[in-house]
C-alpha positions in Angstrom: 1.8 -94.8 7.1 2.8 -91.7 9.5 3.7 -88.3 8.0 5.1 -85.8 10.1 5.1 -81.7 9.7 5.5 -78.8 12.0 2.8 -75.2 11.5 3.8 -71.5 12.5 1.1 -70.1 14.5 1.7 -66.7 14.6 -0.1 -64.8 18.0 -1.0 -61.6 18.4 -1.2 -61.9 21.9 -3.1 -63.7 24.5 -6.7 -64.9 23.1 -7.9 -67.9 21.0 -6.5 -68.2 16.9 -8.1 -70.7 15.0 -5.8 -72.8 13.4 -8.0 -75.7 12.1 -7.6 -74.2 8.1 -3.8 -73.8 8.9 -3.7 -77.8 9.9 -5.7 -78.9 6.5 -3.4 -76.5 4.7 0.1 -78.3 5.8 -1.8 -81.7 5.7 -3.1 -81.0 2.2 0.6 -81.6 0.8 1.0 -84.6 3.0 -2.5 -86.1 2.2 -1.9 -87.6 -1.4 -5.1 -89.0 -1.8 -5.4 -90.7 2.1 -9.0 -90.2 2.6 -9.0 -91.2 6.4 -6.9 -91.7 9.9 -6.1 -89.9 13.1 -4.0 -86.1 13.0 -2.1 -85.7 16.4 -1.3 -81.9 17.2 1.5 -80.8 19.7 2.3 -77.2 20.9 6.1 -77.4 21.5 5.4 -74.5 24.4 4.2 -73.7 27.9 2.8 -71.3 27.9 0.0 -71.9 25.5 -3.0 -74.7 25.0 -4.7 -76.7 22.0 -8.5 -76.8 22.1 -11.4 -77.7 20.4 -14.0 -74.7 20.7 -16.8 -72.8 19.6 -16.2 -71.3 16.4 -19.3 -69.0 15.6 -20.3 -66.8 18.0 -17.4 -64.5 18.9 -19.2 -64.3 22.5 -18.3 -67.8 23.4 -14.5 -67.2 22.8 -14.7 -63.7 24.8 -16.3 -65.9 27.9 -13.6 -68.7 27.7 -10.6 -66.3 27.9 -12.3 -64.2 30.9 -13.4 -67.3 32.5 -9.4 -68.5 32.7 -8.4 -64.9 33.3 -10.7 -64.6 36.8 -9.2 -68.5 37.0 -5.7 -67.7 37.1 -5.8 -63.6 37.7 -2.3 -61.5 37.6 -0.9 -59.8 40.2 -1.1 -62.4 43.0 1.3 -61.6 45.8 2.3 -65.4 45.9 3.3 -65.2 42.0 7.3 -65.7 42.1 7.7 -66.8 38.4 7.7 -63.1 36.7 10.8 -63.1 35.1 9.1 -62.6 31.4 6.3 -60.1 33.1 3.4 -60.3 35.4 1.7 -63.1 32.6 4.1 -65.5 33.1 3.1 -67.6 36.1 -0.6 -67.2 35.1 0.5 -68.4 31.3 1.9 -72.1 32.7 -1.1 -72.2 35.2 -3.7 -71.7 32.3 -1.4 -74.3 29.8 -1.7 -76.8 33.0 -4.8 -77.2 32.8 -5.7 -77.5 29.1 -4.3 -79.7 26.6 -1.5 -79.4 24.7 -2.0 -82.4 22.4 -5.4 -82.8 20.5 -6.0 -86.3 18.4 -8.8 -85.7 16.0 -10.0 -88.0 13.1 -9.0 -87.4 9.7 -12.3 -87.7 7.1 -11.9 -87.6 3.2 -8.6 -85.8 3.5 -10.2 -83.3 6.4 -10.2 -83.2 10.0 -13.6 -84.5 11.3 -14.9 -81.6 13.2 -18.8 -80.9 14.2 -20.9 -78.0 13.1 -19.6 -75.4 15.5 -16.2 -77.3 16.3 -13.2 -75.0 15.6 -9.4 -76.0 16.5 -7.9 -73.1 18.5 -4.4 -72.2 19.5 -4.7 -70.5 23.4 -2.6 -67.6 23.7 -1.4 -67.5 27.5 1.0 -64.6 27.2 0.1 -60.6 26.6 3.2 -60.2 24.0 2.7 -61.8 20.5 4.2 -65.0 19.9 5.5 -67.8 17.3 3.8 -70.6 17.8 5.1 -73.8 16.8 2.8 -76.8 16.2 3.8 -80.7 15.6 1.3 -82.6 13.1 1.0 -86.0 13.1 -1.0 -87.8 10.5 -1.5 -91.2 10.5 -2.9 -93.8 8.3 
């Protein structure tokens, strides 16, 4: 069996969200009584990334986005697509090279995540965004 759903991440600008509660939340409806299977998660954008991170220590986050902000820094002279603002060549250079799709196993109705595992939305852009994210659960 496949069920299919679509989440709202709401941004408040660039950084990491967690959105593994959000996921388990939509599923939750879906779930009726499937205790395991595979979740498949799609940003619909490009300018943002899926990842599996961290989720303790508030340090580790911080490192990540600085780390991809000295990666892909603003400003570069050779930066022609800045229609949206000085983010938005660095946004689709950061979303090229993480993942926009995540599979992740589904465990007694839960995603299957280790201790410090947390499922993150990356933020590319300054402004705040809507965040749209395809689920697919499978049994």
């Amino acid at each position: 069996m496949t069920l299919q759903t679509e989440i709202n991440v709401q941004t408040r600008g660039q950084g990491l969200v967690r959105i593994d509660d959000a996921i388990e939340k939509a599923l939750g409806s879906l779930l009726k009584g499937n205790e395991a299977g595979l979740v498949h998660l799609h940003i619909l954008h490009t300018s943002a990334s899926l990842l599996i991170q961290e989720n303790s220590d508030p340090t580790a986050k911080a490192d990540l986005e600085e780390f991809f902000n000295r990666l892909a820094p603003e400003g570069q002279n050779w930066h022609r697509h800045t229609v949206e603002g000085p983010d938005d060549t660095v946004s689709h250079l950061k979303a090229s090279l993480l993942p926009v799709s995540l599979t992740l196993p589904l465990t007694s109705g839960r995603l299957k995540l280790g201790t410090w595992q947390g499922v993150y939305l990356f933020e590319h852009r300054h402004a705040p965004h809507s965040r749209k994210i395809f689920v697919t659960a499978m049994f």
